[in-house]
KOLDRENMAR-718156 format. One record per residue: residue in three letters; x, y, z of N, C-alpha, C, O in turn. Coordinates in steps of 0.1 Angstrom, whole numbers, plus 5000, padded with zeros to 4 digits. Atoms other than C-alpha are relative to their C-alpha. Layout:
<nodes>
residu  neast  nnorth  nup  caeast  canorth  caup  ceast  cnorth  cup  oeast  onorth  oup
ALA  X  Y  Z  X  Y  Z  X  Y  Z  X  Y  Z
...
</nodes>
This chain:
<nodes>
residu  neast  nnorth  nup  caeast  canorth  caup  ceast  cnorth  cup  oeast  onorth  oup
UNK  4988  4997  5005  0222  1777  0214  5000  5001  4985  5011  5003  4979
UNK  5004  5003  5012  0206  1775  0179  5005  5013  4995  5011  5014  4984
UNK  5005  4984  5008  0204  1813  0176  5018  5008  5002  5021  5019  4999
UNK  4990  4995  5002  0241  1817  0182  5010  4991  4990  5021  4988  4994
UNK  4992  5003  5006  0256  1801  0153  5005  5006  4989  5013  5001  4981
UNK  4992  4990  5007  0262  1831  0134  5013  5010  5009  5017  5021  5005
UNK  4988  4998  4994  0292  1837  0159  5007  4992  5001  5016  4995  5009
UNK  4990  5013  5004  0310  1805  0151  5006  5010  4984  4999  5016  4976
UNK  4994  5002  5010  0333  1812  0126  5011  4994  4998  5020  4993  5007
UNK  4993  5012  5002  0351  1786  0108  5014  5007  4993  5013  5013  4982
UNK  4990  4991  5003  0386  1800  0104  5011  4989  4992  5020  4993  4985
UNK  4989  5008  5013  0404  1766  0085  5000  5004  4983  5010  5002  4976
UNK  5002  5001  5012  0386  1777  0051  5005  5016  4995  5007  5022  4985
UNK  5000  4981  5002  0392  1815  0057  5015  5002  4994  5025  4994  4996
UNK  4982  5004  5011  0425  1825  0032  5004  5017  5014  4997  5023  5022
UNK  4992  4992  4993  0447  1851  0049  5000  5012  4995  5000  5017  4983
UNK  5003  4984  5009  0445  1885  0051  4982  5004  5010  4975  4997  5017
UNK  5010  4999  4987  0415  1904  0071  4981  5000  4994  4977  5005  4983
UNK  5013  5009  4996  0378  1892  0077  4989  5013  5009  4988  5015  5022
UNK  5008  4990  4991  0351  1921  0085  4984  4991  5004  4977  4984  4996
UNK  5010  5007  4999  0321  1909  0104  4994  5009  5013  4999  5013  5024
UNK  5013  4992  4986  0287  1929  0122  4993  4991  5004  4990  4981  4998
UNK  5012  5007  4993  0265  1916  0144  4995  5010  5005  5002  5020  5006
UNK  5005  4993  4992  0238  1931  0163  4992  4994  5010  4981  4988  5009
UNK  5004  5007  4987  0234  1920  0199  4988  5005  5005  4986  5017  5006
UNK  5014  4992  4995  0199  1921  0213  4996  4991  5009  5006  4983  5012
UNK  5008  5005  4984  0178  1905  0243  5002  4988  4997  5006  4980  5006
UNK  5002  5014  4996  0176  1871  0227  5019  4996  4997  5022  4984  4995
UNK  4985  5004  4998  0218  1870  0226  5005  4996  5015  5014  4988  5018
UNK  4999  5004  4990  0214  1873  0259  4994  4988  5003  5001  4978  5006
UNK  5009  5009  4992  0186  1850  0269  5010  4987  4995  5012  4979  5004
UNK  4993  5013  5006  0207  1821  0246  5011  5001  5010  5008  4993  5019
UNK  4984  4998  4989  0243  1829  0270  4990  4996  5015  4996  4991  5024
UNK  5000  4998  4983  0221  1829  0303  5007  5008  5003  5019  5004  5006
UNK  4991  4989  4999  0235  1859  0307  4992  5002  5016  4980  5001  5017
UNK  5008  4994  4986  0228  1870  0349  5000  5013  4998  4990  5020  4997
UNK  4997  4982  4998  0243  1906  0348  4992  5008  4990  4989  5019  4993
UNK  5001  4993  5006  0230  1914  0316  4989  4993  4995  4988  4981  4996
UNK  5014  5012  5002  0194  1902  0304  4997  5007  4987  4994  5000  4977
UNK  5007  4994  5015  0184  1933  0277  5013  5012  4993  5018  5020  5001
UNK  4994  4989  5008  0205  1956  0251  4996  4997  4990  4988  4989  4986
UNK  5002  4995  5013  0210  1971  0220  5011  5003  4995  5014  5015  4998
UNK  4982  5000  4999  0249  1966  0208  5004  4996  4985  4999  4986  4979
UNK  5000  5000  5014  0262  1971  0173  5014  4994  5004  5019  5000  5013
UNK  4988  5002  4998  0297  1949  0171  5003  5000  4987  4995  4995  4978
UNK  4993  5002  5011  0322  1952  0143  5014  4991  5004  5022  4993  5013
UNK  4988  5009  4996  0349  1926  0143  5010  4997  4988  5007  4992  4977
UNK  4992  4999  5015  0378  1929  0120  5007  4982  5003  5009  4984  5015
UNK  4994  5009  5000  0395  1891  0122  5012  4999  4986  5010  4998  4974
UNK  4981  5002  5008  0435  1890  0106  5005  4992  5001  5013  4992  5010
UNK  4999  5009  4997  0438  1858  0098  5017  4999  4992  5020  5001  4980
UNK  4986  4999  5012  0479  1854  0091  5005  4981  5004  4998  4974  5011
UNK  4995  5015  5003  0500  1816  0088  5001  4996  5019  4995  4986  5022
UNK  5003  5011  4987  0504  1809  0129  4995  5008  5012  4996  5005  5024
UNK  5010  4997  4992  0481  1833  0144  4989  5011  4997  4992  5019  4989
UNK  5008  4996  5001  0448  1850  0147  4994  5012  5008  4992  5011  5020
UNK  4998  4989  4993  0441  1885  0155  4987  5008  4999  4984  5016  4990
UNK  5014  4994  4996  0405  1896  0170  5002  5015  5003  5008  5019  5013
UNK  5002  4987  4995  0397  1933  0167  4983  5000  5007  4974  4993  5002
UNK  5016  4997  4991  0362  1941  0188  4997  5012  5000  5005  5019  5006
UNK  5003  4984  4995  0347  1976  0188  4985  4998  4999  4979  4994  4989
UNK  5010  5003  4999  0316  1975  0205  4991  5009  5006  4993  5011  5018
UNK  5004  4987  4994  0291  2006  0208  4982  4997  5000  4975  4993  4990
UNK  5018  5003  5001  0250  2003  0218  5004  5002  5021  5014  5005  5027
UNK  5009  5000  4988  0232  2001  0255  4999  4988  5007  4999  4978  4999
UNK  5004  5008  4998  0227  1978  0275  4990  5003  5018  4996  5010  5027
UNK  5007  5000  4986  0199  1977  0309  5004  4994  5010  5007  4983  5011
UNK  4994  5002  4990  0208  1980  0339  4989  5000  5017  4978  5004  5014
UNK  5008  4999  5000  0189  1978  0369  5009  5011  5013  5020  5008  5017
UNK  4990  4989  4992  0201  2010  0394  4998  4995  5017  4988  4991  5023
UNK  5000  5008  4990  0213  1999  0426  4994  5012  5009  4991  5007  5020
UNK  5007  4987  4991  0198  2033  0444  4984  4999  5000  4977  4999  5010
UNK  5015  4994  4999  0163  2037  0432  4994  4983  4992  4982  4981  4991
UNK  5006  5012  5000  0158  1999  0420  4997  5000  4986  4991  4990  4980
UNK  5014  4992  5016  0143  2016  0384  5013  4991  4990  5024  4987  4994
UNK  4989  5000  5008  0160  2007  0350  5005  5007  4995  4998  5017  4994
UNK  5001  4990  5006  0177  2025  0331  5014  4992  4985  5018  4981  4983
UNK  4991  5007  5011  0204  2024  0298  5013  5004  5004  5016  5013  5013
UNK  4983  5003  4994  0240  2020  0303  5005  5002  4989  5003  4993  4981
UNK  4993  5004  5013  0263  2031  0273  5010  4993  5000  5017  4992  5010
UNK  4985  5007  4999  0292  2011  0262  5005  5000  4983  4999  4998  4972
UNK  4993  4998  5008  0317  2017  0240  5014  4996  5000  5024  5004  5002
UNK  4984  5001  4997  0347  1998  0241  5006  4990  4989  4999  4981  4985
UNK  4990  5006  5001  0374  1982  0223  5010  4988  5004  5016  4990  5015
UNK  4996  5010  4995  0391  1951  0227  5011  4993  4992  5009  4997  4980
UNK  4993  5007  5009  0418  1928  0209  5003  4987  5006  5008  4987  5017
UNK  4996  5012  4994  0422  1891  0215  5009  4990  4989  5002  4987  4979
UNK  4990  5007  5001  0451  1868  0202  4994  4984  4997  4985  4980  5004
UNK  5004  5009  4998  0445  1836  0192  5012  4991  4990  5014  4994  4978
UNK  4987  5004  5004  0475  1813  0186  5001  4986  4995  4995  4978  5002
UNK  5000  5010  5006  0482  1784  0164  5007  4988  5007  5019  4990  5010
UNK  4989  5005  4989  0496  1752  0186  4997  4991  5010  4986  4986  5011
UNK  4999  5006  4988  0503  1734  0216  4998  5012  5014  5006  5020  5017
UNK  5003  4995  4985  0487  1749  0249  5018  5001  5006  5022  4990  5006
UNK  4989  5004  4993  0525  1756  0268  4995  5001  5011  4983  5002  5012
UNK  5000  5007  4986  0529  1751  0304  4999  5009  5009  4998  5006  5021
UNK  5000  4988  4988  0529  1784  0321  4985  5011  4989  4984  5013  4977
UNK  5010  4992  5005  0495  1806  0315  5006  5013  4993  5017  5019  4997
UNK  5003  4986  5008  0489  1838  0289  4989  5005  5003  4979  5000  4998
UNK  5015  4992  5005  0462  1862  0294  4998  5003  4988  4988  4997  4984
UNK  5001  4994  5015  0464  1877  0259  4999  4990  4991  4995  4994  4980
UNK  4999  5000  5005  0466  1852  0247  4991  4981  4995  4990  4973  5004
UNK  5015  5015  4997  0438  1814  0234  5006  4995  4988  5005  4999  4976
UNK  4997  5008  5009  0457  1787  0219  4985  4990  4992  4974  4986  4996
UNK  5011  5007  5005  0440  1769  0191  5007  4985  4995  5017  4984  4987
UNK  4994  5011  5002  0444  1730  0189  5001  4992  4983  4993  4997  4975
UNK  5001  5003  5016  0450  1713  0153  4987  4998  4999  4980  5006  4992
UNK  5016  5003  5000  0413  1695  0158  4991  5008  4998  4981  5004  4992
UNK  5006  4989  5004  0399  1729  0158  4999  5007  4986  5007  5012  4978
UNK  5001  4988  5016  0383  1746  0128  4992  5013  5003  4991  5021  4994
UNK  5008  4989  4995  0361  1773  0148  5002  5006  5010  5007  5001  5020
UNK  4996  4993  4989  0363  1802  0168  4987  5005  5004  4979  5008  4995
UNK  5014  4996  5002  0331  1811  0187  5004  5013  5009  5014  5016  5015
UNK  4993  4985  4999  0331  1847  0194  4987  5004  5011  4987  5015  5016
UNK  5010  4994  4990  0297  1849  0219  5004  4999  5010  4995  5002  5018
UNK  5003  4996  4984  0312  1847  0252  5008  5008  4999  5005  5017  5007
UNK  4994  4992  5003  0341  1868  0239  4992  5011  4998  4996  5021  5004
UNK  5006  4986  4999  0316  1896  0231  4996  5000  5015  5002  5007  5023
UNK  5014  4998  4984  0291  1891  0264  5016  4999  5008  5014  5008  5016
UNK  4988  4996  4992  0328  1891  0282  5005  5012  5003  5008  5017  5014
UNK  4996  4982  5002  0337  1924  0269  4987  5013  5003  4988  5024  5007
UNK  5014  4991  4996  0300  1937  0273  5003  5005  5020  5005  5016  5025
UNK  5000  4998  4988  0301  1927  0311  5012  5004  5007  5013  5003  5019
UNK  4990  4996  4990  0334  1939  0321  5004  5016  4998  5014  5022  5003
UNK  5000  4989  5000  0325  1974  0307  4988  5006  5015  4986  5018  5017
UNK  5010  4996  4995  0296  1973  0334  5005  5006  5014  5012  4997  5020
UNK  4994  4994  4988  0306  1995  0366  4998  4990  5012  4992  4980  5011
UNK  5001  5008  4990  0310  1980  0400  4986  5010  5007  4977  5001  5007
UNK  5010  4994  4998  0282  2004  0411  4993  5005  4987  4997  5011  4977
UNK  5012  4997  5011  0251  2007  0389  4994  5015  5006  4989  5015  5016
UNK  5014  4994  4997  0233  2041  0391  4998  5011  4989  5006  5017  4983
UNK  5000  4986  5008  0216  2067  0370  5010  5008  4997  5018  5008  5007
UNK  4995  4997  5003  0235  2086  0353  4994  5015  5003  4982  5018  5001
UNK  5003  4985  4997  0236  2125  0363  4994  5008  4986  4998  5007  4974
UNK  4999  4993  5012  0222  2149  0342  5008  5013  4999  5018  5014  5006
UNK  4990  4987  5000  0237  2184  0331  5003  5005  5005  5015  5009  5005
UNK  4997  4992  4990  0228  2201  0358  5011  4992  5010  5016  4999  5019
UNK  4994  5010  4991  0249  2172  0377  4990  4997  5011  4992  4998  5023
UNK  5014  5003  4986  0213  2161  0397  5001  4983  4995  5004  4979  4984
UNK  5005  5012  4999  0207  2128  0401  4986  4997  4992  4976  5004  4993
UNK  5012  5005  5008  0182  2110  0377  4994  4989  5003  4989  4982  4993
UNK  5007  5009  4993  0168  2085  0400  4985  5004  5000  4979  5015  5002
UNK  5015  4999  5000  0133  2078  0398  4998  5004  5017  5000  4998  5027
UNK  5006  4993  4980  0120  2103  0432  4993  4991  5008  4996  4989  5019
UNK  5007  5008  4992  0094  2079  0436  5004  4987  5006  5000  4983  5017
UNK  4993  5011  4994  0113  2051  0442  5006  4999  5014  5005  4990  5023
UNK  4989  4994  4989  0136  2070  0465  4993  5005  5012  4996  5007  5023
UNK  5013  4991  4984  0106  2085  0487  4995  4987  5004  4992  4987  5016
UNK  5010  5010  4996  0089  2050  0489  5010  4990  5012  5006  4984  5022
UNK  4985  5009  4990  0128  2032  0504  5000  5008  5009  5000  5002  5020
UNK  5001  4989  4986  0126  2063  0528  4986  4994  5010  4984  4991  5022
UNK  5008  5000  4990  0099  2056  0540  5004  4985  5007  5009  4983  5018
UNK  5001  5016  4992  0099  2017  0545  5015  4996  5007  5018  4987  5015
UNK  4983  5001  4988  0139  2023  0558  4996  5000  5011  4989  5010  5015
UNK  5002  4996  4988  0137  2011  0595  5011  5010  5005  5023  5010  5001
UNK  4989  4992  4988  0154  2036  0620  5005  4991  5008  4997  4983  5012
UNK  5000  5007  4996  0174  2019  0637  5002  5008  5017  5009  5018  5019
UNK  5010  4996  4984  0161  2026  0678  5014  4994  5011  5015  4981  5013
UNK  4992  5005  4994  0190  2022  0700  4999  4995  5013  4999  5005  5021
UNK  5004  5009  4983  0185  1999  0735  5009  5010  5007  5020  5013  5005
UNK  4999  4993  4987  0188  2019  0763  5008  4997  5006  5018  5005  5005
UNK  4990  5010  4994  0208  1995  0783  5016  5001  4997  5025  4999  5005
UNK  4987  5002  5002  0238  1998  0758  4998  5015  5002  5003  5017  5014
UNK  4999  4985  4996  0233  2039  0760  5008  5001  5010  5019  5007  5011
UNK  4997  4998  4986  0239  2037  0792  5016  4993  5003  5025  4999  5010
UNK  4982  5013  5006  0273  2010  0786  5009  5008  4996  5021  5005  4996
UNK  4985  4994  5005  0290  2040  0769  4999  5009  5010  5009  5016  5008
UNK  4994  4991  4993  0289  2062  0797  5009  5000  5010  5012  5011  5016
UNK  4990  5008  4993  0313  2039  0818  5013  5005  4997  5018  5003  4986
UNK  4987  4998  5002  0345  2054  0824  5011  4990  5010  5011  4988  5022
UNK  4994  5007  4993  0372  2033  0830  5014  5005  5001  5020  5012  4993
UNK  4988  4991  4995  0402  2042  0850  5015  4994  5002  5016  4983  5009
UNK  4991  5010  5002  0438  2031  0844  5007  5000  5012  5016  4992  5014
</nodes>
């Protein structure tokens, strides 16, 4: 956790008014998070933070790569991402009914850590299907060999005789 403490930032000393901050996310950001979905990229983040008197206003814009592993041909490949994000962070007592938008901050608090907030926004740009990305022609960019080697070792599956024979039973009302 050593190597993420340039995403703490300490927001009691910060005066008001807005707060620009880069990072560049790489394999050992991941390896520190245990990250599962995501293990290797290459991700430039700019983060504007608008610090005003009773709350705190996270901008995110996050554009680089990250590896993927394709659920078709098994191969890796790069994944772009480019997204946007804004998170809320409010001065206070926690109230009693949930906010999405929105992460109260307790008095005892002087820091905001901003690494699962990025690897959050990383992994919820990642598709529910992984695969190569088409090319121009619109072809598939799956490694062939991959794809000829699953063919092959795909069993057929050989259907029992016995039930064959089970569907030709007509039954009479």
């Amino acid at each position: 956790m050593a190597s993420l403490v340039e995403y703490l930032i300490p927001y009691k000393g910060l005066s008001i008014g807005k707060h620009d901050y880069q990072y560049h996310v790489t394999d050992t950001f991941f390896e520190a998070l245990e990250s599962t979905l995501v293990e290797k990229g290459d991700l430039y983040v700019n983060l504007v933070l608008d610090k005003q008197s009773r709350l705190i206003t996270v901008d995110i814009h996050i554009k680089g790569h990250i590896k993927l592993l394709c659920d078709r041909c098994l191969d890796e490949f790069d994944f772009p991402i480019d997204s946007n994000y804004q998170q809320i962070y409010k001065f206070g007592a926690k109230p009693d009914r949930f906010e999405d938008d929105l992460i109260y901050l307790q008095d005892n608090d002087y820091q905001i850590d901003l690494s699962l907030l990025i690897l959050e926004n990383i992994i919820l740009e990642i598709p529910i299907k992984r695969v190569h990305p088409n090319d121009s022609n619109g072809k598939s960019t799956c490694s062939k060999t991959q794809l000829n080697l699953l063919k092959k070792f795909t069993k057929k599956s050989v259907v029992d005789p016995r039930w064959e024979a089970l569907k030709n039973i007509k039954f009479e009302d």
